[in-house]
C-alpha positions in Angstrom: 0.0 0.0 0.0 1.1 3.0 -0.9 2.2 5.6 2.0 -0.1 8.7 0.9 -3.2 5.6 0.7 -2.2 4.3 4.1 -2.2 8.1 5.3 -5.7 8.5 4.1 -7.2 5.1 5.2 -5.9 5.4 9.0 -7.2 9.4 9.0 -10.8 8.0 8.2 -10.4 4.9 9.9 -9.4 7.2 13.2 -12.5 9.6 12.5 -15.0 7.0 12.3 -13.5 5.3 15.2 -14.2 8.7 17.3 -17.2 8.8 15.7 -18.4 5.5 17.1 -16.8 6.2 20.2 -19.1 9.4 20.6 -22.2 7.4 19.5 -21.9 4.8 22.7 -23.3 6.8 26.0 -21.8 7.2 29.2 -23.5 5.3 31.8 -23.9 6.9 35.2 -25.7 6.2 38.4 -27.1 9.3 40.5 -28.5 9.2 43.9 -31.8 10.9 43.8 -32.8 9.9 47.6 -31.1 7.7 50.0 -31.0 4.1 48.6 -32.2 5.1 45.2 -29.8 5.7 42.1 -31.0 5.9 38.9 -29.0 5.3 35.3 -28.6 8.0 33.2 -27.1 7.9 29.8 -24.8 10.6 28.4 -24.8 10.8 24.8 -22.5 13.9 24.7 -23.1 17.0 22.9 -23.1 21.0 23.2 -25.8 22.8 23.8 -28.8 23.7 25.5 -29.5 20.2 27.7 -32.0 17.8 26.5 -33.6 15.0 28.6 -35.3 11.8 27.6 -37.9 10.3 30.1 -39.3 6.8 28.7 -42.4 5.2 28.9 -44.0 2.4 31.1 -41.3 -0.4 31.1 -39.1 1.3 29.1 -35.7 2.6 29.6 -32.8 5.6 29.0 -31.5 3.0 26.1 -34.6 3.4 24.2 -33.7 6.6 22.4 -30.5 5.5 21.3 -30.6 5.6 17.9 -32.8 9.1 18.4 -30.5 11.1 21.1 -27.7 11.2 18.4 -30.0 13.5 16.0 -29.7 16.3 18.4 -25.9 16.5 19.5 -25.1 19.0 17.5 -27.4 21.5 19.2 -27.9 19.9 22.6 -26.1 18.1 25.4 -28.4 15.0 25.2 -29.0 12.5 28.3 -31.5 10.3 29.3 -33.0 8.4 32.3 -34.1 5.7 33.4 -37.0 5.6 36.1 -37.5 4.2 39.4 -38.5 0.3 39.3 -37.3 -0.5 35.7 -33.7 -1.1 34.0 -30.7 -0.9 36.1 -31.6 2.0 38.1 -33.4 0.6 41.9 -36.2 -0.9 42.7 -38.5 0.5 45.4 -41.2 -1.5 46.6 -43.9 -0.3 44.6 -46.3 1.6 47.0 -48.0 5.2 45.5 -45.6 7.7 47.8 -42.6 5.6 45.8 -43.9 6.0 42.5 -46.5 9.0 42.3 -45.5 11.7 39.8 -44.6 14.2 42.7 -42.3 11.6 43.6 -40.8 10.8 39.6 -40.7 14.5 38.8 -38.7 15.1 41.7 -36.4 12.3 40.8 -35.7 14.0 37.2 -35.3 17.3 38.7 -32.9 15.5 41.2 -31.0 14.4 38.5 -30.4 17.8 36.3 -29.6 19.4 39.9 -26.7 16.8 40.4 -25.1 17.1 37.1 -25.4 20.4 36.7 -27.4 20.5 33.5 -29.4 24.0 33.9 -32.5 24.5 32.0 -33.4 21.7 30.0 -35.5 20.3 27.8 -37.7 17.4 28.8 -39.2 14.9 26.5 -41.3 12.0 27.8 -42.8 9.1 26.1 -46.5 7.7 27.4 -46.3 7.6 30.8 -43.8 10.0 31.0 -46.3 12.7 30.2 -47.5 12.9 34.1 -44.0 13.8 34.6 -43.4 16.5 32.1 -46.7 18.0 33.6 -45.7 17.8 37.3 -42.8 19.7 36.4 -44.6 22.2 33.9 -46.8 22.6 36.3 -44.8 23.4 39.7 -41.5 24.0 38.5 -42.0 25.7 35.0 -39.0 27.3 35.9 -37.1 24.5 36.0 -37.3 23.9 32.2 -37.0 25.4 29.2 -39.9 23.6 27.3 -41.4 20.0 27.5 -41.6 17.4 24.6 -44.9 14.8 24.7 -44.0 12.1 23.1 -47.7 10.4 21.9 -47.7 11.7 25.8 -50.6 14.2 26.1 -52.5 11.4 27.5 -55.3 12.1 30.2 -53.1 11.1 33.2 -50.6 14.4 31.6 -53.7 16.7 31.0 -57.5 15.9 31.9 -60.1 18.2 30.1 -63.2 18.9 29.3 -63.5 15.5 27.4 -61.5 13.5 29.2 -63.3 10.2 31.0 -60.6 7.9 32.0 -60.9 6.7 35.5 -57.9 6.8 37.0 -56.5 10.5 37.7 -60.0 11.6 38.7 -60.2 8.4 41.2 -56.7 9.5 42.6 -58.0 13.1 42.8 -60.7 12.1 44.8 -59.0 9.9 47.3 -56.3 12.1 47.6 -58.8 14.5 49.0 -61.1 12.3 51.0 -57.8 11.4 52.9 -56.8 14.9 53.5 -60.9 15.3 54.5 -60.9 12.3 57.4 -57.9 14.4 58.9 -58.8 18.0 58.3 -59.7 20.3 61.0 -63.4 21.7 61.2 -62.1 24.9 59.4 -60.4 23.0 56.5 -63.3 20.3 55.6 -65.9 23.4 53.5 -63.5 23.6 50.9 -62.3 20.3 50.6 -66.2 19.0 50.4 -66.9 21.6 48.1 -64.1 20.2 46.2 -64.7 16.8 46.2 -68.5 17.7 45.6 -67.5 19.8 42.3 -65.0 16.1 41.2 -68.1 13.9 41.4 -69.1 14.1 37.5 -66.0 13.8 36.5 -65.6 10.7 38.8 -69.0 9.4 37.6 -67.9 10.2 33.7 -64.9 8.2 34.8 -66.9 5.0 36.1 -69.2 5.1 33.2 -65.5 4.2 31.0 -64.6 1.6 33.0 -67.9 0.0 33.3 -67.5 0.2 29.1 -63.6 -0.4 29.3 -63.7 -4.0 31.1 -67.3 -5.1 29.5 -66.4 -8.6 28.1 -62.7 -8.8 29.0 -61.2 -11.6 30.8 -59.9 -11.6 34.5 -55.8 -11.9 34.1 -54.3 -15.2 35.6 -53.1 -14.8 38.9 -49.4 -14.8 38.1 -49.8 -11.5 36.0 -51.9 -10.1 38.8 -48.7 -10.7 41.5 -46.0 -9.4 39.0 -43.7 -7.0 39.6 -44.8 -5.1 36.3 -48.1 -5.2 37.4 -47.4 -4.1 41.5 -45.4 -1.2 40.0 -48.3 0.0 36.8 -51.0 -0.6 39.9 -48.3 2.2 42.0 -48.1 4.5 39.4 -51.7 4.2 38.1 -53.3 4.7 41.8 -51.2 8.1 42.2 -51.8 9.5 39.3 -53.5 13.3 39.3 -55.8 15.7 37.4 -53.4 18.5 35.7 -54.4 21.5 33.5 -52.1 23.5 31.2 -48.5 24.0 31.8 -46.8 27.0 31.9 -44.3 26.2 29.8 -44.0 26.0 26.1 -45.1 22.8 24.9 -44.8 20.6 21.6 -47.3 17.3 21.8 -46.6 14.9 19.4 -49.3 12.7 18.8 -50.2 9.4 16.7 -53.6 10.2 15.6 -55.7 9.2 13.8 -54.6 6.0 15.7 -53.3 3.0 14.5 -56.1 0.6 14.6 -55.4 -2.9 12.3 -56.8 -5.5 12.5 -60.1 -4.0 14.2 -60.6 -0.6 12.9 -64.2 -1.6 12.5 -65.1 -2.1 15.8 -67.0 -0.4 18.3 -63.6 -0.2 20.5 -61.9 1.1 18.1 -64.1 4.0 17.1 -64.6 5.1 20.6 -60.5 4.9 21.2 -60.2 7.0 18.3 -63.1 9.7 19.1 -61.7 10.2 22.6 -58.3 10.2 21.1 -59.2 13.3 18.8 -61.2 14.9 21.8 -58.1 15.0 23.5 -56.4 16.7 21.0 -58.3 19.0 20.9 -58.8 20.1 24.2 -55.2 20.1 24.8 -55.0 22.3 22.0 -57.4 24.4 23.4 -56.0 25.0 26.9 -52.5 25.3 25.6 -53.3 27.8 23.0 -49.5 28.4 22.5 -48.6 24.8 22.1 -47.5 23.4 18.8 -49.2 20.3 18.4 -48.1 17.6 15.3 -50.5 14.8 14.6 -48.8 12.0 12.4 -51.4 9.7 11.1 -51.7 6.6 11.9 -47.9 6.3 13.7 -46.9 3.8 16.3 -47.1 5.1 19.6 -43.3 4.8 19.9 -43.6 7.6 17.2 -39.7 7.7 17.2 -39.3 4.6 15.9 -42.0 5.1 12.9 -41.8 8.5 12.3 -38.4 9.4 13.5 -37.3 12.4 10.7 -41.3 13.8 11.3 -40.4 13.7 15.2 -36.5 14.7 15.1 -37.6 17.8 12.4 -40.6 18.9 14.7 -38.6 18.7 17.8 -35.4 20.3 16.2 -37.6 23.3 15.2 -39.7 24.0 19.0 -36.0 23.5 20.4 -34.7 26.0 18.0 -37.3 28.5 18.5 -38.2 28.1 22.3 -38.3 31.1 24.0 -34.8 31.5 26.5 
């Protein structure tokens, strides 16, 4: 081989090497309380911070493959919760796992390392998160991602009828009403009082959600997975708009094969689109993106849609 060829081969071979190098994420372990550490993956970069929060069973290694689009604008990292991965496992009770409890893990996190203002994009489950923060510590961010997020655990309007963060509402404050003094109990009735609809708009899903479904076997009903959805589930809460700006990403009209015909599936998809809309509605200054018919891990179907759309709310995110 010629000395000027060999020159040229070992200076590309030594660039893609560092450019492999600085694909592969730093693993770390941070303390967010005592006897709880959670991973968190460094995928490098300059910039404004960026934080990925996964979804329900998921992990920080999810968005590899995705965390590399924005390096070149942002210092990119990503977490993995409480109870999944190889960050630790709690026992799954609601004060371990309620979004109070997550949110303060994340912000636990960018305080340790140091990361300032970042971004925070959350997948599914991860939207109760984003909107804990968003909504008590808007400060704390510079903006928040959805990621097919904007669920009715993240934001519960008008429209919304799924049980669960009205029934944690409510026993939230029937447990604060069994201890209240005389002079606290008025406005805690008159709260509870003003929840009922809600709460009977929320039994009137369920009662539809669970007709003709059949009872899990008792195995699934003692897994961990299940302890720890039942934890998160039971603690979830009723949020409004943020006061931060927002981008939603959403998958609708939602993918429906093999039963887009049914009755199921037209109800999914009308409550789907009513929660568009009223989360359009209430964050008037959101950017909202529906892509048709995408997978709910919209990264994965739609990932130049998703990196584009996030790329420009990043870009143009007030500082």
């Amino acid at each position: 081989m010629r000395r000027e060829s060999y020159c040229v081969w070992a200076a590309a071979f030594s660039a893609l090497s560092a450019s492999v190098a600085s694909a592969v994420p730093v693993a770390k372990m941070v303390p967010v309380e005592r006897g709880v550490q959670l991973e968190v993956l460094d995928f490098g970069g300059a910039g404004t911070p960026l934080i990925f929060l996964s979804g329900f069973g998921g992990t920080a290694h999810d968005f590899a493959g995705l965390a590399e689009k924005f390096t070149s604008a942002h210092h990119v990292y990503a977490i993995t919760r409480r109870g999944f991965g190889k960050s630790a496992h709690p026992p799954a009770t609601i004060a371990a796992y309620s979004p109070e409890r997550l949110a303060a893990d994340t912000l636990t996190v960018v305080k340790a390392l140091r990361i300032g203002r970042p971004f925070l994009a959350g997948h599914s489950v991860a939207g109760q998160e984003l909107s804990e923060i968003g909504t008590r510590h808007p400060e704390r961010v510079r903006g928040l991602i959805y990621l097919d997020a904007a669920n009715a655990e993240a934001f519960y309007g008008p429209s919304s009828n799924v049980l669960y963060p009205i029934a944690g509402e409510v026993r939230r404050d029937l447990e604060q009403l069994i201890s209240a003094q005389p002079s606290e109990a008025p406005k805690l009735i008159e709260k509870i009082t003003g929840e009922l609809p809600r709460l009977q708009r929320g039994l009137n899903w369920y009662a539809t959600a669970v007709k003709g479904v059949r009872d899990l076997p008792l195995e699934d009903i003692n897994s961990r997975q299940k302890t720890l959805q039942d934890a998160i589930v039971k603690g979830a809460r009723v949020y409004g708009p943020t006061g931060t700006p927002v981008l939603s990403i959403v998958a609708l009209p939602l993918q429906c094969a093999p039963e887009c015909d049914s009755e199921a599936a037209k109800r999914r998809e009308l409550a789907a689109e009513a929660q568009a809309a009223d989360f359009s509605e209430a964050n008037p200054s959101a950017k909202v993106v529906r892509l048709p018919y995408a997978d709910h891990f919209v990264w994965e179907s739609n990932q130049k849609a998703v990196v584009d759309a996030m790329k420009e709310f990043m870009e143009n995110a007030p500082r």
